[in-house]
C-alpha positions in Angstrom: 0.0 0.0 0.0 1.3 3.5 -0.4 0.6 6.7 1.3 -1.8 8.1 -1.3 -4.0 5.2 -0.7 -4.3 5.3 2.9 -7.6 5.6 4.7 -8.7 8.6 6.3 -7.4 8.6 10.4 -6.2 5.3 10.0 -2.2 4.3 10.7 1.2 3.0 9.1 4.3 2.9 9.2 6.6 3.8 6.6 8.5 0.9 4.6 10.6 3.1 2.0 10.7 5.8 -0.7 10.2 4.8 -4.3 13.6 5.3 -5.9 11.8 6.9 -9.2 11.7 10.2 -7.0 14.5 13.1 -7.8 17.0 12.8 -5.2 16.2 16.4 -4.0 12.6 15.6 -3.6 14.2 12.1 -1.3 16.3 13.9 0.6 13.3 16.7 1.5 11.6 13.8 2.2 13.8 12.4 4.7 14.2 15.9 6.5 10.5 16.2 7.1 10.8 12.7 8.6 9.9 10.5 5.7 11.5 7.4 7.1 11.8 3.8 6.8 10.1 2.7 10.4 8.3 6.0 11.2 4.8 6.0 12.2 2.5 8.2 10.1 -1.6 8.8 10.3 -3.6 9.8 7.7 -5.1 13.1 8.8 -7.4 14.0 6.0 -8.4 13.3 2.3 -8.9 16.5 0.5 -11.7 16.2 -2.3 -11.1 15.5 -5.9 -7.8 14.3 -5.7 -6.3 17.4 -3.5 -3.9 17.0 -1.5 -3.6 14.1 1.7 -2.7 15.9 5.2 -0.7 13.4 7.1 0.6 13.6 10.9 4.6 12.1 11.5 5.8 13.0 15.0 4.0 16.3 16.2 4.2 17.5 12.5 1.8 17.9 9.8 2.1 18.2 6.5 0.4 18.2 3.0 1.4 16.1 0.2 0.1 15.7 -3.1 -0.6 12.7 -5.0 2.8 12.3 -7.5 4.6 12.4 -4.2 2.4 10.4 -1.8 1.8 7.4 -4.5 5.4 6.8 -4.2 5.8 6.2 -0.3 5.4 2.8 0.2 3.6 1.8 3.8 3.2 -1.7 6.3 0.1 -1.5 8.5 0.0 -1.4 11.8 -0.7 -5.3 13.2 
């Protein structure tokens, strides 16, 4: 499953990062906590394919879908 296609307040954790994304866009991605291991809850689903709010640590943050399809999740058992 990837991020884009989580469930609205539901819970992962990250698995890894799609190498297809530029390196900059990774390495933004890692500053911001994007990270093999981390927990992560889906906040909200914006409407017609806006973008998805997601929660790591006490941060939030807005990602749209080119980024968010290519974060790859495990759920939570």
């Amino acid at each position: 499953m990837t991020l884009w296609e989580m469930k609205a307040k539901s819970h992962a954790h990250i698995d890894s990062i799609c190498d297809s994304l530029t390196s900059a866009v990774a390495s933004r991605l890692a500053e911001m906590g994007f990270t093999a291991g981390q927990p992560v809850i889906c906040v909200r689903r914006s409407p017609l394919q806006g973008p998805l709010v997601v929660q790591i640590g006490d941060c939030v943050y807005s990602l749209e879908q080119a980024v968010a399809s290519k974060i790859r999740l495990s759920q939570l058992s």
